[in-house]
MARSE-272176 format. One line per 4 residues: number of its first residue (from 0); for each residue x, y, z of C-alpha. Coordinates in nm, 2 decimals, m for minus. Last residue first. Layout:
residues N
NUM) X Y Z | ...
//
This chain:
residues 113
112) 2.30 m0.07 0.34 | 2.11 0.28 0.39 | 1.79 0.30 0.57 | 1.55 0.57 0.51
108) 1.16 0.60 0.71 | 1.21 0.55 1.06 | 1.54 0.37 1.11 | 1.71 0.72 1.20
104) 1.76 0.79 0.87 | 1.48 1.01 0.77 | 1.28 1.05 1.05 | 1.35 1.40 1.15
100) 1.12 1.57 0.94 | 0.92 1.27 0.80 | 0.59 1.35 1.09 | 0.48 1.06 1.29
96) 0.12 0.97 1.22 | m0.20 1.09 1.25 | m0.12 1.46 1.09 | m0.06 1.74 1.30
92) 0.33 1.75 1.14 | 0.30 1.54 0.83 | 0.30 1.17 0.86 | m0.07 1.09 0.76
88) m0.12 1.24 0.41 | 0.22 1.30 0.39 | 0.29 0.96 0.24 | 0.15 1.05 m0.09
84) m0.03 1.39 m0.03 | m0.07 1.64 0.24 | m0.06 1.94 0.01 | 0.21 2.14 0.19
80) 0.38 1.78 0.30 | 0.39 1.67 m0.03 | 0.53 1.93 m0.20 | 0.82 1.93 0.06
76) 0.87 1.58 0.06 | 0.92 1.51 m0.32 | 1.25 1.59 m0.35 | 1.33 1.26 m0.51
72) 1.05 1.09 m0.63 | 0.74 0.88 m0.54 | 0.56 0.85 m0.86 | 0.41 0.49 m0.71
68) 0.36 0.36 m1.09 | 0.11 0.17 m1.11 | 0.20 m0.26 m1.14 | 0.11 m0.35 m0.80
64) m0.22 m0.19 m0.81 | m0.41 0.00 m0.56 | m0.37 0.31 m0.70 | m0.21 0.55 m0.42
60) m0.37 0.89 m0.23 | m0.69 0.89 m0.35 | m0.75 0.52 m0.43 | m0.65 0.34 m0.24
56) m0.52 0.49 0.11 | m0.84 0.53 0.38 | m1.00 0.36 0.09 | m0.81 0.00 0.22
52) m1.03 m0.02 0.54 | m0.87 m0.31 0.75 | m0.90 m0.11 1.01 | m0.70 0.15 0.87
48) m0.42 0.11 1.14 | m0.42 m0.27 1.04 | m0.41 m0.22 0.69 | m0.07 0.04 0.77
44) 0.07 m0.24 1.01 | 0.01 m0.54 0.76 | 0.14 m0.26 0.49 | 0.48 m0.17 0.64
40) 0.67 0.01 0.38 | 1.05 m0.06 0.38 | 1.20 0.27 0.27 | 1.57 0.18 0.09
36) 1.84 0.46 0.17 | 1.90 0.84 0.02 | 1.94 0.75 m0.29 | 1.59 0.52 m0.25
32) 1.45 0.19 m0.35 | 1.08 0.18 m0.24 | 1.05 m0.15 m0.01 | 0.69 m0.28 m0.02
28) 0.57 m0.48 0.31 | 0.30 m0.74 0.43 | 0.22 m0.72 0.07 | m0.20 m0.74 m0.01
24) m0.39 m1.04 m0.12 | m0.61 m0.92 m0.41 | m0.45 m1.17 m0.64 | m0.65 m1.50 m0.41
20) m0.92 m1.36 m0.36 | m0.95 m1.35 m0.77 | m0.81 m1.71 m0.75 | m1.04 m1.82 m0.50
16) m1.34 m1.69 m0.70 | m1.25 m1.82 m0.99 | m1.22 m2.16 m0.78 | m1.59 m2.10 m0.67
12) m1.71 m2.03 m1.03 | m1.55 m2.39 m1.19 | m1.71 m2.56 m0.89 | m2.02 m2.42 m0.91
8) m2.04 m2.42 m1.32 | m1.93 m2.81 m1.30 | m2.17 m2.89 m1.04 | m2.47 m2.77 m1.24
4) m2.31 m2.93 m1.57 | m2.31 m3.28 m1.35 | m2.67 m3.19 m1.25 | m2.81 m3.11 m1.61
0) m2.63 m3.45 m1.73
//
């Protein structure tokens, strides 16, 4: 009886486990809904340019949860950009990335329809 209750907790802790795994998977992409066209966030290639190191992001510049609110507004870029938050973090100009000014509808960033 002590075995079979043994087994039980191991198999009942490994598929909590799994399932906790399981919710931490990360979007391949997040699409922000925009005036000034739909931004299709690419998280494999973002993750992958981290290094698979999510703290380069979560916490300090987004919460890592799908249900916080991204408070990523309109007119945002400029504040941003002076105090190399959000998105500006990385593409500001001298940042790691490619800088928003001039991205904005050229398939970079904004696409409409």
């Amino acid at each position: 009886m002590l075995r079979l209750f043994s087994s039980l907790v191991v198999v009942f802790s490994a598929a909590v486990l799994l399932g906790i795994a399981a919710d931490k998977t990360p979007p391949k992409e997040i699409v922000f809904k925009a005036t000034m066209g739909n931004v299709t966030f690419q998280h494999a290639k973002h993750i992958e340019r981290a290094k698979n190191d999510c703290k380069v992001c979560h916490d300090k510049l987004f919460q890592q949860s799908a249900k916080a609110p991204l408070n990523f507004k309109a007119g945002m870029h400029k504040t941003a950009e002076a105090s190399k938050t959000s998105c500006a973090a990385c593409h500001v100009a001298g940042g790691t990335a490619f800088a928003t000014t001039g991205n904005c509808t050229n398939s970079k960033c904004h696409v409409k329809g």
